[in-house]
C-alpha positions in Angstrom: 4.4 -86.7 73.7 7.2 -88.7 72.3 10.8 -87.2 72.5 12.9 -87.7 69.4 16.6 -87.1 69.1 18.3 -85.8 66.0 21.7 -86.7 65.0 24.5 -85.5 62.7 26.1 -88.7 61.2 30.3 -88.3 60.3 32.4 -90.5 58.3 35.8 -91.3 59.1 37.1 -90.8 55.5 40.5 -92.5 55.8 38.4 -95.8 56.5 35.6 -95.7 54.6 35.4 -97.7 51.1 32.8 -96.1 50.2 30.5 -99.0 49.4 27.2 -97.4 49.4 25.3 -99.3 51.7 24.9 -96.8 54.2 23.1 -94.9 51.5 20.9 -97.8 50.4 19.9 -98.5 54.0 18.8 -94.7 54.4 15.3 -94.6 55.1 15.7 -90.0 54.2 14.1 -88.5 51.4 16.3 -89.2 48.0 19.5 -86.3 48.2 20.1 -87.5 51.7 23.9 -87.7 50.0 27.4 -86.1 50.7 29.5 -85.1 47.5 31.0 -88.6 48.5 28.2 -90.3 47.4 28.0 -91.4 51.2 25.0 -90.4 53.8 24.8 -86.7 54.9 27.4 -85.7 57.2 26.9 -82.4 59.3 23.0 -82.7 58.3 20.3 -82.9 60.5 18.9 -85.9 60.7 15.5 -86.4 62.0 15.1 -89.9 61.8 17.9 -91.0 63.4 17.5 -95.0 62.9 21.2 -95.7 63.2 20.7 -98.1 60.3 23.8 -96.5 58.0 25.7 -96.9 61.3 25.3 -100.6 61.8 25.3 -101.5 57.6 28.9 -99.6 57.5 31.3 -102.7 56.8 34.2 -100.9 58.6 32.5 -99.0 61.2 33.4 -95.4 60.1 30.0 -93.5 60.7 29.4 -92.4 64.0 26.9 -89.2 65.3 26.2 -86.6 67.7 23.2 -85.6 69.0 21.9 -82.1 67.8 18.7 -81.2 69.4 15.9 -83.0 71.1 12.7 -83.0 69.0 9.1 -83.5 70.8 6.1 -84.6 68.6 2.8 -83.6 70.4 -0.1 -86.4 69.9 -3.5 -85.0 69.3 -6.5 -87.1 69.8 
C-alpha cells in the first residue's frame, strides 16, 4: 500500500506574471486551468508532483494538503 497526498495548489495573484509555465509543466489531464489561464487553484490535485511549484519564476504557488489517498497493490 502506497500512501499518496493530495494537494490544492494557490497563486499569489499580486505576484504572479502569468507566464504559463506552471501550466506547461502540468503533468493533469488538459482543463487542469484556472480562468487565469494558470494551474487549478482550490482543485484537488491527485498527482501532486510539485513541478508548477518549482517552474514558477517568482515563487507564487504554494499548496495545502487535502486528504491522504491509499492505492492498494494487488498481486
Amino acid at each position: 500500500m502506497r500512501k499518496r497526498e493530495v494537494v490544492e495548489f494557490h497563486i499569489g495573484w499580486n505576484a504572479c506574471i502569468n507566464c504559463g509555465a506552471c501550466v506547461a509543466v502540468c503533468p493533469q489531464e488538459p482543463g487542469f486551468i484556472s480562468a487565469f489561464d494558470t494551474i487549478a487553484v482550490n482543485t484537488p490535485c491527485d498527482i501532486a508532483c510539485m513541478a508548477c511549484e518549482k517552474i514558477c519564476p517568482v515563487s507564487t504557488i504554494t499548496h495545502k494538503k487535502v486528504r491522504d489517498r491509499y492505492e492498494t497493490h494487488t498481486a
